[in-house]
C-alpha positions in Angstrom: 26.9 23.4 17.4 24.9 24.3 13.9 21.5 24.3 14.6 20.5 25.4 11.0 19.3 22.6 9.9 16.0 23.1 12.4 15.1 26.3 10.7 14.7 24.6 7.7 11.6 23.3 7.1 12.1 19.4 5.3 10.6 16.3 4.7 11.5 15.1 8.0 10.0 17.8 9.7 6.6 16.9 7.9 7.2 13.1 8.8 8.1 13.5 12.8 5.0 16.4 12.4 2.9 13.9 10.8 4.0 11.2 13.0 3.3 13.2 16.0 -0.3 14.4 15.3 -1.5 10.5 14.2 0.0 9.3 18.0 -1.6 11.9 19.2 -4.9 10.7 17.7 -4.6 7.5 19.1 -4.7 8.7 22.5 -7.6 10.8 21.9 -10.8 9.4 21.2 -11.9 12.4 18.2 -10.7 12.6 15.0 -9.2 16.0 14.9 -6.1 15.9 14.6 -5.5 12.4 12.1 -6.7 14.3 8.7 -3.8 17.2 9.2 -1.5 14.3 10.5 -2.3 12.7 7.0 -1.8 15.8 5.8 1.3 16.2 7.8 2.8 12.8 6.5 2.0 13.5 2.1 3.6 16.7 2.6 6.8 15.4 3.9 6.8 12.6 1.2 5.9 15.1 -1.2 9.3 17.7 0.0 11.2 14.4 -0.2 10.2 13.7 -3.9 9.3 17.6 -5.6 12.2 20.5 -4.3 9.2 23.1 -2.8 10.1 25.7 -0.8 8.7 25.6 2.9 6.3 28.2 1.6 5.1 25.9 -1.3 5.3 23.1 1.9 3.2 25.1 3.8 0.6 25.5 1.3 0.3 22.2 0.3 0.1 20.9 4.0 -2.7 23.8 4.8 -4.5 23.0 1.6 -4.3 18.8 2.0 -5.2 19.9 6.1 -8.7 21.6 4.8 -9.6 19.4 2.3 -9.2 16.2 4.2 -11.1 17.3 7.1 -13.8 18.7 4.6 -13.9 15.3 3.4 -14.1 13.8 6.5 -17.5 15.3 7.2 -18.6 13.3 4.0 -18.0 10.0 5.1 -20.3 7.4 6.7 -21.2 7.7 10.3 -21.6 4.7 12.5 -25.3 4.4 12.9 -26.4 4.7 16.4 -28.8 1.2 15.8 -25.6 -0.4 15.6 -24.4 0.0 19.1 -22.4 -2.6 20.2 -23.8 -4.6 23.4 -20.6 -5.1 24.8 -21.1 -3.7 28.2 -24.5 -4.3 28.2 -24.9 -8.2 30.0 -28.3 -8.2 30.8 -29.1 -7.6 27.2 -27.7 -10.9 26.4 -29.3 -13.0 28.9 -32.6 -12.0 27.7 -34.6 -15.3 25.6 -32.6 -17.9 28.6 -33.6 -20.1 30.5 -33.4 -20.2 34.2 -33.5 -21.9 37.5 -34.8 -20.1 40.6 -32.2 -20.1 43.2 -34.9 -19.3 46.0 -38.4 -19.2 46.8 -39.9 -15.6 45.4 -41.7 -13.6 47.8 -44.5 -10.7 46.6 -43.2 -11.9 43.1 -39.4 -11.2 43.7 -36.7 -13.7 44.5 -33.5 -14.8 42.8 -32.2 -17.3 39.9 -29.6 -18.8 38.8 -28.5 -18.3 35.0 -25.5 -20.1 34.0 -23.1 -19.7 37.2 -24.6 -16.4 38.1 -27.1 -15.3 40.5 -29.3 -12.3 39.5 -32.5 -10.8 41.3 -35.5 -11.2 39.0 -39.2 -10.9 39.4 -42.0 -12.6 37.9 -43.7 -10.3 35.6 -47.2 -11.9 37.0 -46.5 -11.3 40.3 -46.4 -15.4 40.9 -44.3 -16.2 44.2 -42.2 -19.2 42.5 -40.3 -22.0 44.4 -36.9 -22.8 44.4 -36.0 -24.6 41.6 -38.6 -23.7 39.1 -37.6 -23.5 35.6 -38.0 -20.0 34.4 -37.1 -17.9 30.9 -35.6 -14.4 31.2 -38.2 -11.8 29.1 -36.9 -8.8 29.9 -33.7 -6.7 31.6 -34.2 -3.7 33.5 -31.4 -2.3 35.2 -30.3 -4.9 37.5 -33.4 -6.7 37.7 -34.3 -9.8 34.9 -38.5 -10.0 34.9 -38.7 -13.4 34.3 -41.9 -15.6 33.5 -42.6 -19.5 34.4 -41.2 -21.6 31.4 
């Protein structure tokens, strides 16, 4: 069997190579290896379009590889104010309004926000009755402070 054809270096080489390093980088949660993937990917279309010896290839790729990650340095960050609140509940309950599920005892007791029970405390201290209509001023934790509405 010829096996010749794996010694030479092509444009499909550059595209599986390419191909490769980007699947890679969507299992990995960096950015590492997407810029020589990219990199990776212009080469081979570039060896499909331009005749360029695998040392020419090899430049370019190396070349394309440094740049992109250079530039990738360059580029906007996510600011960190901007931190989605996806896994963070509590945060959202904050500003409700709330029933006490039962009587609070040394300012601690439970309500009821939507279908949900939660342990809260009043943030005076107040021992509230079951029922009481309450709004939610503050998360900590587990525990909602809550204040008499």
């Amino acid at each position: 069997m010829d096996m010749s054809w794996l010694l030479e270096v092509g444009p499909y080489h550059w595209l599986a190579l390419g191909a490769l390093l980007i699947g890679i980088e969507m299992v990995l949660p960096t950015q590492y290896l997407i810029w020589p993937g990219v990199a990776a990917v212009v080469t081979g279309l570039l060896a499909a379009v331009v005749d360029v010896g695998w040392v020419g290839q090899l430049a370019v790729f190396a070349v394309l590889s440094g740049a992109l990650v250079v530039a990738s340095h360059y580029l906007p960050k996510q600011a960190t104010g901007d931190v989605s609140a996806l896994n963070r509940r509590m945060d959202h309950i904050v500003g409700k309004f709330a029933t006490v599920a039962e009587d609070f005892r040394n300012g601690e007791g439970a309500i009821t926000v939507g279908d949900t029970r939660w342990s809260a405390q009043a943030v005076d201290g107040a021992d509230l009755s079951a029922g009481t209509r309450v709004e939610v001023v503050a998360a900590e934790s587990t525990l909602l402070k809550v204040k008499r509405a």
